[in-house]
N, C-alpha and C positions, 0 to 999 in steps of 0.2 A: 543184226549188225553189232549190238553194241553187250554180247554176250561175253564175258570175262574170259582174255586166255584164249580165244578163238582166233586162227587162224584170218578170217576174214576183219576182226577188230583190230588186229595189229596191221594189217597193210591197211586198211583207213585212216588208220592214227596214224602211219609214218608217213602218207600220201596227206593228210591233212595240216601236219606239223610241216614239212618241206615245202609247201605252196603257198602258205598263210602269209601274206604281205608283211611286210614290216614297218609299213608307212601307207597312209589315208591315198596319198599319192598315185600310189601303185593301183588302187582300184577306180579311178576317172577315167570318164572317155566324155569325149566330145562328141557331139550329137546336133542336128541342124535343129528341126520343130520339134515340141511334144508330141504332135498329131502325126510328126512324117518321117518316121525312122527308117532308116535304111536296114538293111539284113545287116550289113556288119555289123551296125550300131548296136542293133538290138541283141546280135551274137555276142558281142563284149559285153554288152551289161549281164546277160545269162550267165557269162564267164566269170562272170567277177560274181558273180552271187553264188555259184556251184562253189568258187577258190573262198569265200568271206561269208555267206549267207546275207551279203550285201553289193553294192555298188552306187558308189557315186558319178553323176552327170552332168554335165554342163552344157547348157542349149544357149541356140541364138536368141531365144523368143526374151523380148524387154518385157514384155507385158502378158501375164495368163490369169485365168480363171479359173473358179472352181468345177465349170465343165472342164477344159481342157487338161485339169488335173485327171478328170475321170477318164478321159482317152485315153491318156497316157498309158493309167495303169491299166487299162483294160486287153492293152497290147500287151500284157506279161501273166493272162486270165484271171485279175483281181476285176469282181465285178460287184460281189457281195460287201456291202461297206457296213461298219459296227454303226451304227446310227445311234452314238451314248448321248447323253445328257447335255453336253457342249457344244455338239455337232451341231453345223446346219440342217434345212432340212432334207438338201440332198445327201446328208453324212461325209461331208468335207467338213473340217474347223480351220478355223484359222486363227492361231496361235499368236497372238499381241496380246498388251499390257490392257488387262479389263479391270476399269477401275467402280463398275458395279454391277447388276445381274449377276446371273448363275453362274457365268463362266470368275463373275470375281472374287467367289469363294474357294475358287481352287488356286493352284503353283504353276501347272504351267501357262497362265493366263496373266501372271506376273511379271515381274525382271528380277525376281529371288532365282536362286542356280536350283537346280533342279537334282536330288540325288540319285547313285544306280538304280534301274529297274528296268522292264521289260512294260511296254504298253500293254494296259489291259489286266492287268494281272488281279485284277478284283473281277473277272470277270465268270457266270458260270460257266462250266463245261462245255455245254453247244453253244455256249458264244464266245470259247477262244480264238484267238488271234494268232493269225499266219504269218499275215504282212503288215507291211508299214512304209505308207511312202511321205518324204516330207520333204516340199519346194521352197525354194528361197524366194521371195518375191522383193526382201528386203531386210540385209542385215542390221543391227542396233550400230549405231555410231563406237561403242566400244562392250567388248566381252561377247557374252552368247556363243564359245566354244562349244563344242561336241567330243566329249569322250564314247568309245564305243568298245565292244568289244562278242565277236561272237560265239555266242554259248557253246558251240561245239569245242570252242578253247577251253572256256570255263571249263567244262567236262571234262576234256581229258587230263589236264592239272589239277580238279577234285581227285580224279578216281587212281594217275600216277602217286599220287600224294597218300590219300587211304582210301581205297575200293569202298569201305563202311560210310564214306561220307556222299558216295552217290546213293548207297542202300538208303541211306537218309531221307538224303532230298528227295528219292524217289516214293515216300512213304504218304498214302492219301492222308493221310492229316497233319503232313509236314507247315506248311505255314494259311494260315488261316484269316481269312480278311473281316474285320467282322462289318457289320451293317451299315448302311449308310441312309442317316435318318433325318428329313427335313422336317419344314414344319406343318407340314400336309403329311407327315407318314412316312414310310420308308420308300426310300426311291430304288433301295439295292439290298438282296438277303446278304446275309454274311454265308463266304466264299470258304471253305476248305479242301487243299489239293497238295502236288506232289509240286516240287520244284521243278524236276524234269520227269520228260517222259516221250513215250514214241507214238509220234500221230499214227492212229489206226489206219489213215487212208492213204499215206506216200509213205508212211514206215521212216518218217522225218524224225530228228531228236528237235523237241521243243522245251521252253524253258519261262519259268515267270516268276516274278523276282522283286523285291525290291528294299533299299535298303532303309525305307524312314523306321527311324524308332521309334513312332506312334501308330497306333492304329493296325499293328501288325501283333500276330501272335501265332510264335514259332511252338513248335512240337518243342517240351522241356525233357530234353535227354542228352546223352554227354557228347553224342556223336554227331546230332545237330548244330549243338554249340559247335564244337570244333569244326565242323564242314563253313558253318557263318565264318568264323573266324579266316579259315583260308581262302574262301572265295573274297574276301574283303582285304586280304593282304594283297591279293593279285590284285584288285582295280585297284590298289593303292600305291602298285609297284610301278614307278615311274621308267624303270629299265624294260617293262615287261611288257606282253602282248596289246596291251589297249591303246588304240587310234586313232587320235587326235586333231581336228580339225575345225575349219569356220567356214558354213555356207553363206556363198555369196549369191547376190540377185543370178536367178538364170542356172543355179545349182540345184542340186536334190539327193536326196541319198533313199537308193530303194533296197528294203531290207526285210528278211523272214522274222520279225519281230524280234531284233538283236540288241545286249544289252548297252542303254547307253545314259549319258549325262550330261546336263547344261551347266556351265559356270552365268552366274548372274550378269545384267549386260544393264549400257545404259542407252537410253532413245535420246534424241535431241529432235527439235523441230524438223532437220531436214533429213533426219536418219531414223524413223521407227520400225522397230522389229516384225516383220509380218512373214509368218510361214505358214503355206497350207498342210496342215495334214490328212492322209487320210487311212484308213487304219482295216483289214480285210479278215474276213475270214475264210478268202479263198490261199492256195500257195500260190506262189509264186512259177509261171510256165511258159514256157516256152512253145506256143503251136499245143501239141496235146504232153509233150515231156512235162513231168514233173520233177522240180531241181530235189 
């Protein structure tokens, strides 16, 4: 698919760039239960994740759990869940402000904003990430926006821009994660891989990413600089593709692991931020379609 100057890559890109929303909006559908979707319902959401690599949803249900998180996605054959360091132990987490244990050594267990990247992206190889589902149970009193934006975008604005800068990101020692070391040992090797690349098993383009400036270490050559640099001017382009949004209780947004970010938020007593996530290494499907 994604061979340079190929007939078949130019009607993707022009079928890709004509359909791409241009507001969070445009990809919601309304849906009754987690558990009890209708065929339409479940048709719109496949649509909107073939048109976005995502889609957002909004249910009646006031109250769910982290099983009923797991039905949900099980209806779109996510059934393999990452089971990281955060996770419960059925590999749901749920995302509030942890003010000690494990979860409160990391950001997004915080109300600091959270910068670009892709879930997972410290992750090895047979345990990349496909999907990502994330339920609102309850938004913060103020902030906890969502920027997003899906890498198929990225792409084709890298590679319109310099073909060299996807050679780049595609290169296996393009950014490198290194270790992650408690005090018992290392809980994670350190990670080297390509930025994008085509899953061997749906022939999918996937992507992992992120932009902290610590803790990361990019391939030092002039064409990685410069591909950083342009993928960073786009999430930064307020006129431009990335789409913006706040999940509210009974919301969700389900996505092929697409790039995205939190602005910092604040809790009050009767407003604390609670989202379940939960995070697949299956894709995203439809019955036996693969999107």
């Amino acid at each position: 698919m994604f061979q340079l100057n190929t007939a078949s890559y130019r009607e993707w890109r022009a079928a890709k760039l004509a359909s791409y929303p241009d507001s969070a909006a445009e990809l919601v559908t309304e849906i009754g239960g987690l558990t009890d979707l209708s065929t339409d319902q479940k048709g719109a959401i496949l649509s909107s994740c073939r048109r976005a690599n995502m889609a957002i949803y909004t249910c009646r249900d006031a109250s769910v759990d982290r099983q009923v998180i797991r039905i949900f996605a099980a209806q779109f054959g996510l059934r393999r869940l990452d089971h990281h360091l955060c996770a419960n132990e059925d590999g749901v987490s749920e995302l509030a402000v942890a003010s000690e244990g494990v979860r409160g050594a990391y950001v997004p267990y915080s109300s600091r904003s959270l910068s670009w990247h892709t879930d997972g992206y410290y992750n090895v190889v047979s345990r990349r990430l496909q999907a990502v589902l994330l339920h609102c149970a309850q938004d913060a009193a103020k902030g906890g926006r969502n920027a997003v934006l899906d890498p198929e975008i990225a792409y084709l604005h890298l590679r319109d821009t310099n073909p060299d800068y996807i050679t780049a990101f595609e290169h296996p020692e393009c950014m490198e994660i290194p270790a992650n070391n408690g005090a018992d040992g290392e809980i994670r090797p350190a990670v080297s891989g390509p930025v994008f690349w085509c899953d061997p098993t749906s022939g999918a383009l996937r992507m992992r990413y992120s932009a902290r400036k610590k803790n990361i270490r990019w391939r030092n050559d002039a064409a990685t600089t410069a591909a950083r640099e342009c993928l960073s001017e786009l999430l930064g382009d307020k006129d431009g593709p990335v789409l913006r949004f706040k999940l509210r209780p009974g919301q969700g947004l389900l996505s092929s692991n697409v790039l995205h970010n939190r602005t910092a938020f604040e809790d009050t007593s009767a407003a604390k931020r609670l989202l379940y996530r939960a995070r697949f290494f299956d894709s995203i499907t439809g019955g036996e379609e693969k999107l």
